[in-house]
C-alpha positions in Angstrom: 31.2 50.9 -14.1 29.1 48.0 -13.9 30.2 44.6 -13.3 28.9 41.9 -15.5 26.3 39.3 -13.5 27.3 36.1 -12.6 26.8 33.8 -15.0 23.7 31.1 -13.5 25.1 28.1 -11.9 24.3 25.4 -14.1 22.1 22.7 -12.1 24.1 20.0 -10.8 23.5 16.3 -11.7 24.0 13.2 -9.5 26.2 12.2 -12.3 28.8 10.3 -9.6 28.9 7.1 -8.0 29.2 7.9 -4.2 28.6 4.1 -2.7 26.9 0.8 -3.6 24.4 -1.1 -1.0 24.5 -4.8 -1.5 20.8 -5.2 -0.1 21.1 -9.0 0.4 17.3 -9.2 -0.3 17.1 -11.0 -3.5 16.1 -8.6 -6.3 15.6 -5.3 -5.4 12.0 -3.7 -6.5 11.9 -0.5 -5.7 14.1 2.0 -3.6 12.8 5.0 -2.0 14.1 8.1 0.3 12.5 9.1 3.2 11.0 12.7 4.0 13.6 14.1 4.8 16.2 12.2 2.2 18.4 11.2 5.7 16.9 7.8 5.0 16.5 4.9 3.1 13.9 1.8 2.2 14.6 -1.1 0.0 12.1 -3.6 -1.5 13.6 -6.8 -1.7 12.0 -10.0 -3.6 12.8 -12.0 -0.6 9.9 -10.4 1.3 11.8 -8.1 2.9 11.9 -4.3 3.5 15.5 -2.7 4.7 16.0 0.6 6.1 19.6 2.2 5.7 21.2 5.2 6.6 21.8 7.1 3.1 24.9 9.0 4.2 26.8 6.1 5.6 24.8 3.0 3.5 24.6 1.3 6.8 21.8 -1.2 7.4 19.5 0.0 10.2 16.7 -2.5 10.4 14.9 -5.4 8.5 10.9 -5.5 8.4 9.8 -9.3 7.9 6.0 -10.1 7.6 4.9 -10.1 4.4 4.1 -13.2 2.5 5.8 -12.7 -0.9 7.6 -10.3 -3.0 7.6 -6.3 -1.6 6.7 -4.0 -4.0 6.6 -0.4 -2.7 7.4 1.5 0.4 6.3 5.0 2.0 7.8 6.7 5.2 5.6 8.6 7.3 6.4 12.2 7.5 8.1 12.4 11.3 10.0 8.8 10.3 8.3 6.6 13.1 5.9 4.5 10.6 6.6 2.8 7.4 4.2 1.3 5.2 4.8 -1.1 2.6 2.4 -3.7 0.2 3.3 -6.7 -1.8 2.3 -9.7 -4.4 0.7 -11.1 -1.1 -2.0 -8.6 -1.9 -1.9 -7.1 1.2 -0.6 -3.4 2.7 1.2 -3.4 6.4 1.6 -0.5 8.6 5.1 -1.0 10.5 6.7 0.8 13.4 9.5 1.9 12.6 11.7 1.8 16.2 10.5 -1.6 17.1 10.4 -3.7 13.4 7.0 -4.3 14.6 3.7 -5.1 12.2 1.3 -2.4 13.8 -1.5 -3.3 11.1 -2.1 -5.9 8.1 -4.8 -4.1 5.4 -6.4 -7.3 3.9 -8.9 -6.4 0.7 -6.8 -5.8 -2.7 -7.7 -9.0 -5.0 -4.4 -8.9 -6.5 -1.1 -8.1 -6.0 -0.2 -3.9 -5.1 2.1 -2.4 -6.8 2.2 1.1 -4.6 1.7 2.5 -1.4 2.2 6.1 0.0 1.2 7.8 3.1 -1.0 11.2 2.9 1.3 14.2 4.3 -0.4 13.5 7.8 0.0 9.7 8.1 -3.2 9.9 9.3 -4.4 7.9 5.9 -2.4 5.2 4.0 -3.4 4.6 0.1 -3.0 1.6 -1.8 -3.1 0.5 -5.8 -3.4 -2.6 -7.0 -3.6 -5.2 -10.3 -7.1 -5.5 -9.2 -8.1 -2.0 -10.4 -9.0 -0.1 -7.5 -7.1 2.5 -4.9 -7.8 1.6 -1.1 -7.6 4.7 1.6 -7.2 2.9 5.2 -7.3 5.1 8.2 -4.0 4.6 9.9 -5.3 5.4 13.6 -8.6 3.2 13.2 -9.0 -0.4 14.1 -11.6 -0.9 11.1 -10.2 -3.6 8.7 -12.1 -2.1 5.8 -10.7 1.0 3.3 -12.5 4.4 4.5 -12.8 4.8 0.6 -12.4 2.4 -2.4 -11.9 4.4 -6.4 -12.7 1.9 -8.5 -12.8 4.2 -11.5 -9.9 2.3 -13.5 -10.3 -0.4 -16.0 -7.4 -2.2 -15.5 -4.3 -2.0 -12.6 -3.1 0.8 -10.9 0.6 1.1 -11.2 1.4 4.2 -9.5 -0.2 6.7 -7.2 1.0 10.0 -5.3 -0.4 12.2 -3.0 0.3 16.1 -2.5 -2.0 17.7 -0.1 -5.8 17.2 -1.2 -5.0 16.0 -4.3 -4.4 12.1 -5.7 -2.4 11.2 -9.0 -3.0 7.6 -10.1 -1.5 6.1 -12.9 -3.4 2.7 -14.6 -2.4 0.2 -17.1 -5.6 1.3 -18.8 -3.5 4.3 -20.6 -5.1 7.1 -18.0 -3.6 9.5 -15.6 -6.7 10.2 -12.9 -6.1 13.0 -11.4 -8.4 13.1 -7.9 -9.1 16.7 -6.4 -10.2 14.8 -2.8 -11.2 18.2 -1.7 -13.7 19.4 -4.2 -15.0 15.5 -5.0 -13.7 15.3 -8.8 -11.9 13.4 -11.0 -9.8 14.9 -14.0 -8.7 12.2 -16.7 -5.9 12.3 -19.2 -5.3 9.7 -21.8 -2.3 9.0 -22.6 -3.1 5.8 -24.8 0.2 3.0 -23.3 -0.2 1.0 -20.4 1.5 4.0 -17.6 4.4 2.5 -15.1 4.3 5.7 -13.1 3.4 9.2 -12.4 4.4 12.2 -10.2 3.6 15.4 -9.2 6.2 18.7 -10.1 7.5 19.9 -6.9 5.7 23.2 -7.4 2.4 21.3 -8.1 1.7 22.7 -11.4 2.4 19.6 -13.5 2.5 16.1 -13.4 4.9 13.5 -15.4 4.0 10.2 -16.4 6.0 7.3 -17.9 4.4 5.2 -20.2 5.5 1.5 -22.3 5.6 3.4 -25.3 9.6 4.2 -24.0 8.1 7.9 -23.7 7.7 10.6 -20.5 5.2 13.1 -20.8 5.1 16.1 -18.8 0.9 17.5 -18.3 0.1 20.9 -17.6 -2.0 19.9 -14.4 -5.2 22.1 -14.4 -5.2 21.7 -18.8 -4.3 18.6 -19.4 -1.7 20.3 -22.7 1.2 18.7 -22.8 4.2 20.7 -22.0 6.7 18.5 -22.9 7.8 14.3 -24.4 11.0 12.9 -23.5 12.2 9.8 -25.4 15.6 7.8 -26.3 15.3 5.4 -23.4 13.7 1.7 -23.6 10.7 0.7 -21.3 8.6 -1.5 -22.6 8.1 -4.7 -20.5 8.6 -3.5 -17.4 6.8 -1.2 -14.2 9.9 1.4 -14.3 10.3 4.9 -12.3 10.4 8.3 -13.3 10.5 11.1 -11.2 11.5 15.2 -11.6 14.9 16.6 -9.6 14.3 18.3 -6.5 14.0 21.5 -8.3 11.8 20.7 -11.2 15.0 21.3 -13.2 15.5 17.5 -15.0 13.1 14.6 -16.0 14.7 11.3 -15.1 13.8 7.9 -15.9 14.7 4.3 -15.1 15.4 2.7 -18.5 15.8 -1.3 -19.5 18.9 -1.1 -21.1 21.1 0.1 -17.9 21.1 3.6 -17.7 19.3 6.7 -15.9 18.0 9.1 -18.4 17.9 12.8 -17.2 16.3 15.5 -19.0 16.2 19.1 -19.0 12.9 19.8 -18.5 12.4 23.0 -20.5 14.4 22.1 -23.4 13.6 18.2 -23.7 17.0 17.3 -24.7 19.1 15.0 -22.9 21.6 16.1 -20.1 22.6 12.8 -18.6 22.6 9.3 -19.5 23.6 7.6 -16.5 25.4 4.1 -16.5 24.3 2.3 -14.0 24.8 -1.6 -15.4 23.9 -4.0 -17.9 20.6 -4.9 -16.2 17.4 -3.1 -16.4 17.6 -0.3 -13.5 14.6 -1.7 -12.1 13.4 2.0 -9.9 15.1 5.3 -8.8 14.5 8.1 -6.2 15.2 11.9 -5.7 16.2 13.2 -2.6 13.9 16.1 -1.6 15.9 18.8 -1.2 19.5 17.7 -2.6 21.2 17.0 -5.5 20.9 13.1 -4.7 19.4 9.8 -6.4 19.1 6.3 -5.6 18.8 3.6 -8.0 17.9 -0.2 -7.9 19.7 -3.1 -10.0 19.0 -6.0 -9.4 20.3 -7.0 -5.4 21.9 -3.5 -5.2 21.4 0.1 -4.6 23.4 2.8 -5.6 24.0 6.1 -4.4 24.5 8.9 -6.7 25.6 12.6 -6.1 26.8 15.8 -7.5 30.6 16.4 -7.8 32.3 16.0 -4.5 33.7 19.3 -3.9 
């Protein structure tokens, strides 16, 4: 006789406090793991960027050189160089051992808002208020961007980079999605100022938050939209969203204190994390594990599955 399958394991959800980081950097702007998840950076309003150890929340080093606020982070891909921008409208390149500034990118009119390496490091990208995306060549001495997309109308609140491809989000209402291989430009209007995209881990999709409280979830190469998650509040604020490690759940930062976490396929709500009674001002993934920072104002918590 046959036995009956297993039933599927239900995906787990960070749903448990595991430690708090009191980041002693005034309020924290955005938190962000590293590659490989072992790591991670914290954004701090007091110009600062932090780098901790996630499994032990130990503070590893402090990165001082920027003239105001820090708004965004990146770690390159073999953890020796960070990158980082600010409200002093400029983009540094840091080394990562020595706390060092390798490179300050002057050229952004306005604040930026995010920063990310390409896969290599070979290329850092930049968005700003001012409307346009800045690619600097990490390995160059130029001071001027290799390239400059100027396509939006207004700021650029988010960008992400997955192999030749470049997802930008703009207060403008547009997702521009950039195929840097094949020189073209797809557009999707999604009508509300966006606070943030990503890419699905399998590249198919991409997500997008947007001040209309609402995440949308694009079939990439059509443009349909696959799926709408609501019920959480963001409409004043530049707030996170991002897809679990396994393209199982839609998360998103919300302004009333809580994570919201979505199953993606059926667009109801599997979690409502509760973080505080502040906004929970960005969040993270870890790339392989069931794992997810968040920011509240001067702290970071770390969130995991059930301890088993």
């Amino acid at each position: 006789m046959a036995f009956p399958e297993p039933r599927p394991q239900l995906p787990q959800l960070p749903q448990h406090l595991l430690k708090t980081l009191d980041c002693q950097q005034g309020a924290v702007r955005a938190v962000r793991f590293n590659a490989d998840g072992n790591y991670l950076l914290s954004c701090g309003s007091d110009k600062s960027l932090k780098l901790w150890s996630a499994s032990r929340g130990t503070l590893l080093k402090t990165y001082s050189g920027h003239g105001y606020e820090v708004l965004d982070a990146d770690g390159s891909y073999d953890n020796s160089q960070l990158c980082s921008c600010s409200s002093d409208k400029t983009v540094i390149l840091w080394d990562v051992a020595t706390g060092q500034v390798t490179r300050k990118l002057r050229g952004h009119a306005g604040k930026v808002n995010c920063v990310q390496f390409n896969e290599e490091a070979t290329v850092i990208l930049s968005g700003s208020i001012d409307g346009t995306v800045r690619c600097w060549d990490t390995r160059s001495r130029r001071f001027e961007p290799i390239q400059v997309l100027d396509e939006a109308r207004d700021g650029i609140s988010s960008i992400k980079v997955a192999q030749h491809e470049l997802l930008t989000g703009s207060v403008d209402g547009r997702v521009r999605r950039y195929d840097l291989r094949m020189g073209q430009l797809h557009v999707d209007f999604i009508s509300s100022p966006i606070t943030c995209v990503c890419f699905s881990q399998d590249g198919q999709c991409t997500l997008s938050s947007s001040l209309d409280s609402t995440v949308r979830l694009l079939d990439k190469s059509t443009g349909e939209m696959l799926g709408e998650y609501k019920g959480h509040k963001m409409k004043g604020y530049k707030l996170d969203c991002c897809l679990s490690s396994k393209d199982t759940h839609v998360l998103s930062c919300s302004e009333d204190g809580h994570v919201y976490c979505w199953d993606l396929v059926e667009g109801s709500l599997s979690l409502k994390l509760p973080v505080g009674k502040a906004v929970v001002q960005s969040l993270s993934f870890h790339p392989t594990e069931t794992c997810l920072l968040t920011a509240m104002e001067g702290r970071v918590q770390v969130w995991g599955a059930e301890i088993s």
